[in-house]
N, C-alpha and C positions, 0 to 999 in steps of 0.2 A: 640659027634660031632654035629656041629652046621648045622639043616636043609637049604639048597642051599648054604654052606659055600664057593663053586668051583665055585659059577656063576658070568658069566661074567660081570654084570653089575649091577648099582644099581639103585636105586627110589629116584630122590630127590625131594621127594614132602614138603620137608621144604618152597620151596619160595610158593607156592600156599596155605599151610596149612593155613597161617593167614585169607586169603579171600575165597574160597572155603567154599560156604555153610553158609555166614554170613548174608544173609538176612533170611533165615529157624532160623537161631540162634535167630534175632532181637525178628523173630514175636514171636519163644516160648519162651523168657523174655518175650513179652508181659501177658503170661498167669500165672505168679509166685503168682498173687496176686488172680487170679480168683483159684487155687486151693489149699487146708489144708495142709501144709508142703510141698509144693512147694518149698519154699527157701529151705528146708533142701535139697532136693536129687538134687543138682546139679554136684554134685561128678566125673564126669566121663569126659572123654577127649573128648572135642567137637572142631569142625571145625569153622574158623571163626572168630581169636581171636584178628582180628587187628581191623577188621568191627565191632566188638561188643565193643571193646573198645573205638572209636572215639566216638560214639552212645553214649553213656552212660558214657563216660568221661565229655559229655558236662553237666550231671547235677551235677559235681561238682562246686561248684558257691563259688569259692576263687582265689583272685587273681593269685596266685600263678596255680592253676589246670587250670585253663583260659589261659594261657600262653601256658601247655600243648596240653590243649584240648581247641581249640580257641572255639566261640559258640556265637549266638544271647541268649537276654532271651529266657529260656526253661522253660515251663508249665508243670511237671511233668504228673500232669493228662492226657493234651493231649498229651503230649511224650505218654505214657501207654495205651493212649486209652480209658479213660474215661469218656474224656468231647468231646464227636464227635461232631455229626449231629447237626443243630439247631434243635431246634421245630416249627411245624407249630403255626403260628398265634391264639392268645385266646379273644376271648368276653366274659367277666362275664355276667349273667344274670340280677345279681340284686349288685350286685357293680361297673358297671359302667367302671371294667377296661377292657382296650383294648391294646393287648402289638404284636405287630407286628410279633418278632417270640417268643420261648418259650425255657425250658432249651433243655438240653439231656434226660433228663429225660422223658419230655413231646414226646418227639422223638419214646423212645423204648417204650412206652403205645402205642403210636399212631402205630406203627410198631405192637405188639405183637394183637392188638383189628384186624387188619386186615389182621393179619396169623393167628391167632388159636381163635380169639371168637367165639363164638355159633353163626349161621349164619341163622337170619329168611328170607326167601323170599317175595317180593311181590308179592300179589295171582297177578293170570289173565295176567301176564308177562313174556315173555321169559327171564331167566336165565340169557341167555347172551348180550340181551339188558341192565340189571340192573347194569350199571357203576357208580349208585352213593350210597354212602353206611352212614348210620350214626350208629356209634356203640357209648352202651351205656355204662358207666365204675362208678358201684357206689362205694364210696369211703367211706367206713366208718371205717376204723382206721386212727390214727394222728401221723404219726410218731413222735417218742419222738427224738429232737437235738441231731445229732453227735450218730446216732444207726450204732453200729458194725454190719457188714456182716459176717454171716459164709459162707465158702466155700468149695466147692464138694473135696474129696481125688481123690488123682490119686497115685498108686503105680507104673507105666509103667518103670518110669524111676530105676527101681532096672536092667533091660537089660543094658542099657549103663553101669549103673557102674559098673555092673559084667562081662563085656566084657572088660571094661579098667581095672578093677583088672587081672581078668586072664593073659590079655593079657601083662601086666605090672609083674607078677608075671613068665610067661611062658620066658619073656625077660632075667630075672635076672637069669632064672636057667640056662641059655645058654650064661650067662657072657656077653649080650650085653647091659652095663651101659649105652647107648647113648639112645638108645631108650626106656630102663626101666625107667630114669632121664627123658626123654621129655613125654613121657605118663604121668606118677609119678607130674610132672610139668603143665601140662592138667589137670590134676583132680583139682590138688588145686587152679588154677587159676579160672579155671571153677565153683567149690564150691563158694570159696571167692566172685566172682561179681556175684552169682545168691541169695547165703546167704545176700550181702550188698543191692541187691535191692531190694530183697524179705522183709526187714524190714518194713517197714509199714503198717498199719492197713488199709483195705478197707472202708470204714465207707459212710455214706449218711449224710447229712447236709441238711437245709432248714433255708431260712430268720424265721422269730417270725414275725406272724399275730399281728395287733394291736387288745386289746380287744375292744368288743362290735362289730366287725366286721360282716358285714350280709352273708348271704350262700355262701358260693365261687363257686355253680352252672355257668358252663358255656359251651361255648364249643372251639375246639382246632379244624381247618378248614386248609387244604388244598387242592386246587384243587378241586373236588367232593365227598372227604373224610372228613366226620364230624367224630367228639368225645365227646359227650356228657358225662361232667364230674360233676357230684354229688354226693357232699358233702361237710361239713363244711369247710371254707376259710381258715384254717389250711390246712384239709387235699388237696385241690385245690392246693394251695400254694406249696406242697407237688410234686407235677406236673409239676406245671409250672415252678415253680423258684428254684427246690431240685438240688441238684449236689452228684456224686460220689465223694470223693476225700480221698487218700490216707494221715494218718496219722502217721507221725512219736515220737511224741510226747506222751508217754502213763501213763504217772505219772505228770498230771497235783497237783500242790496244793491247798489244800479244802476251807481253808479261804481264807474268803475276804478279808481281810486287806493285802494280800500277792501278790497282781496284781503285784507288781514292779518285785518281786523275781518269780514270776509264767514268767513274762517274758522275762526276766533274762535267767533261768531254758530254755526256749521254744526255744531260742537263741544258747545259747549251744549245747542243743539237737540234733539241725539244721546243727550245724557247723562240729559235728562230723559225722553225716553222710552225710556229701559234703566230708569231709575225708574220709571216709570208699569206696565209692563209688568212689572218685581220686583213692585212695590206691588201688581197686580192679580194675582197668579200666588199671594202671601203671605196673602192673602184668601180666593181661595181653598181654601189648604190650612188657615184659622183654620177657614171652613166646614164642611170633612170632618170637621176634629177637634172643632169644637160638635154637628155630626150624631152622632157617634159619643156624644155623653153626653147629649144635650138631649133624640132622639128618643123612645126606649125612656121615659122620664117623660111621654111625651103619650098622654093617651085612643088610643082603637084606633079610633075615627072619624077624631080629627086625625093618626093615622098613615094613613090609607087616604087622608082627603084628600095629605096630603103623598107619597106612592106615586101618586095621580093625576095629579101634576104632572110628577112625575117622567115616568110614561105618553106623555105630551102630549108632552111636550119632546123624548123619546126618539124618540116619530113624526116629528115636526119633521125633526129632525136627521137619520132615516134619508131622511127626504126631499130635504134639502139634499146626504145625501153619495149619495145613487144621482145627484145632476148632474153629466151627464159636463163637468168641468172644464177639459177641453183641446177639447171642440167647442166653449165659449164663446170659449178663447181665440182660438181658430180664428175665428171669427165677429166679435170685437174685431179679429183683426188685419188680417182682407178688406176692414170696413167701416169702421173708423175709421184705421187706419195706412197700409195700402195703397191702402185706398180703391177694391179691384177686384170687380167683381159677378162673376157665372157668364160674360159676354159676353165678359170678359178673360182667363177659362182656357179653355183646350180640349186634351183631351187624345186621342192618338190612339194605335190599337193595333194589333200587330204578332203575327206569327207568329215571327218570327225576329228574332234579335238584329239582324243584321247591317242588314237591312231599317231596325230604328229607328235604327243607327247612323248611317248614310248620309242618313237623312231629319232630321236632326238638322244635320248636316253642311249642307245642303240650306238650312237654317233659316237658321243661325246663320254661314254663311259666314265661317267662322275665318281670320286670317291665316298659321297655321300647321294644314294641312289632316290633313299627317301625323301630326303630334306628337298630337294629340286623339283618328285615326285609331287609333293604337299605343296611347294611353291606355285607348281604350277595348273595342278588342278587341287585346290583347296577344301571340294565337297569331305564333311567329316560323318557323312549317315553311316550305317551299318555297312550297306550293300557296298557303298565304295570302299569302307575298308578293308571287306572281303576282296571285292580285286583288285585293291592295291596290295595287298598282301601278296594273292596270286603272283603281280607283274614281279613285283621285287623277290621273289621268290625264284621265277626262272630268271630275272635280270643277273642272281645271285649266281644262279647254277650257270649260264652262260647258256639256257636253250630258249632266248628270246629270238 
């Protein structure tokens, strides 16, 4: 006998299942790529399936899927999350350049030197007077073009899919096909668009320094937050102009002579997974629309189980998007890019602007003392020209 088979009414949470719980869905796709085998465990019956499908239909980029899924150009990267914030503003010290803002890259250093570096004080000052801070970030590895990220495991998600198994399995031994079919139909839709998005490689990229280039020493300035950044103009470069970006393409061709067919080959590549990605995003809106007629014909047990899973998965997922996304990448890009622990930043804090401007200066010993000077404190009255004169004056003699 099938448990509540006499009751009087039923669940039909078919019309809500596709939107219910679709942005928790979004943000943990967000995280497929920050975790090892991500794409594999997406198995389980998740909530959500018409909001993730619109979302993620639009980086199908074929005529044909466009139709479907109408869409502006989409930037996968920053669809995903990888290419946020700008970066604060850079001065080279001794290359002369000056770039207004900086990558993402330059963003999460700047963020990570002033949440967890090593923090000196200025003697003889109250603590909470010292609002201006200069951290110091030295940079001595280069990273080598197009270096893979590895990424942290998570096993969490074995719950959801052992809740849609059971509960998929509990359905079938009580003869209710309606609901064992639309859980059974959750999984693999769910599998398929977290497998097709999860395909890509996370990787880090950086422009090529030109050789003979001089120190890429400089600093990264917002507000009263300095970043003294030293090291070679590789690794600088590294900083200011590197990017995240996901790699679909993983059997490039070794000779040279092969650029036509290398991107030929890259083309291809490309076009199947805008297919893979249409194909997984079209499933899931087949899903929503079998939920909406399949549900409401199952027992009101095999509706509760199918609501259980749902449950499950919804937990998951708020779990997945309460992870702060940018500490990981934070943490990706200290230990496997940069390759710099806590021993390599230190940051120190000031009372007074003028104070970190000078200790900066101090640091970084620019070839042009003034120009940085006026960059960065700008005041042009009398009195500050008189000690800016003074500063560059001992900066000159070397009794700063």
């Amino acid at each position: 006998m099938i448990p509540l088979e006499n009751a009087g009414f039923t669940l039909d949470i078919g019309g809500v299942a596709g939107f219910f719980g679709g942005d928790e869905v979004l943000s943990a796709m967000g995280t497929i790529h920050l975790y090892k085998g991500r794409k594999y465990l997406g198995w389980y019956n998740s909530p959500g399936s018409y909001t993730v499908a619109k979302k993620y239909g639009r980086l199908a980029d074929s005529r044909f899927w466009k139709g479907l899924f109408p869409r502006d150009n989409v930037d996968i990267n920053k669809f995903l999350g990888f290419d946020g914030e700008k970066g604060p503003a850079f001065l080279g010290a001794h290359s002369g350049t000056r770039m207004s803002h900086t990558s993402y890259i330059a963003y999460l250093l700047s963020s990570e030197c002033e949440q967890n570096a090593e923090t000196v004080l200025e003697n003889g000052t109250d603590e909470a007077l010292q609002t201006c801070s200069v951290s110091v970030a030295r940079l001595s590895r280069r990273p080598p073009p197009d270096t893979l990220i590895s990424t942290r495991k998570t096993w969490m998600a074995v719950i959801p899919i052992l809740a849609s198994v059971g509960s998929a399995a509990t359905c079938a031994y009580f003869h209710d096909w309606y609901c064992f079919s639309m859980i059974l139909l959750g999984m693999l839709s769910s599998g398929v668009a977290c497998y097709a998005a999860g395909r890509g490689t996370l990787s880090f990229d950086q422009p090529k320094s030109s050789n003979g280039s001089p120190r890429g020493d400089g600093v990264l300035h917002s507000g009263d937050k300095f970043v003294v950044l030293m090291g070679a103009e590789q690794s600088v470069c590294a900083v200011t102009r590197g990017w995240f970006s996901l790699k679909f393409d993983h059997q490039p061709l070794e000779k040279s002579g092969q650029s036509g067919q290398l991107e030929h080959h890259h083309q291809q590549h490309q076009q199947h997974q805008h297919h893979r990605m249409g194909f997984s995003s079209l499933l899931l809106v087949v899903q929503f629309l079998l939920q909406l007629l399949l549900i409401p014909q199952g027992t009101l047990f095999g509706q509760i189980m199918f609501l259980a899973t749902f449950v499950c998965s919804w937990v998951y997922n708020c779990y997945l998007s309460s992870i702060d996304k940018e500490e990981v990448q934070r943490g990706m890009l200290m230990s496997k890019v940069l390759e710099i622990g806590k021993p390599g930043l230190k940051k120190y804090t000031f009372a007074k602007r003028t104070t970190a401007v000078v200790f900066l200066l101090l640091i970084l010993q620019p070839q042009d003392n003034e120009g940085i000077l006026n960059e960065l404190l700008p005041n042009n009255t009398k009195i500050w020209k008189i000690w800016k004169e003074q500063v560059l004056k001992r900066l000159s003699a070397g009794k700063g």
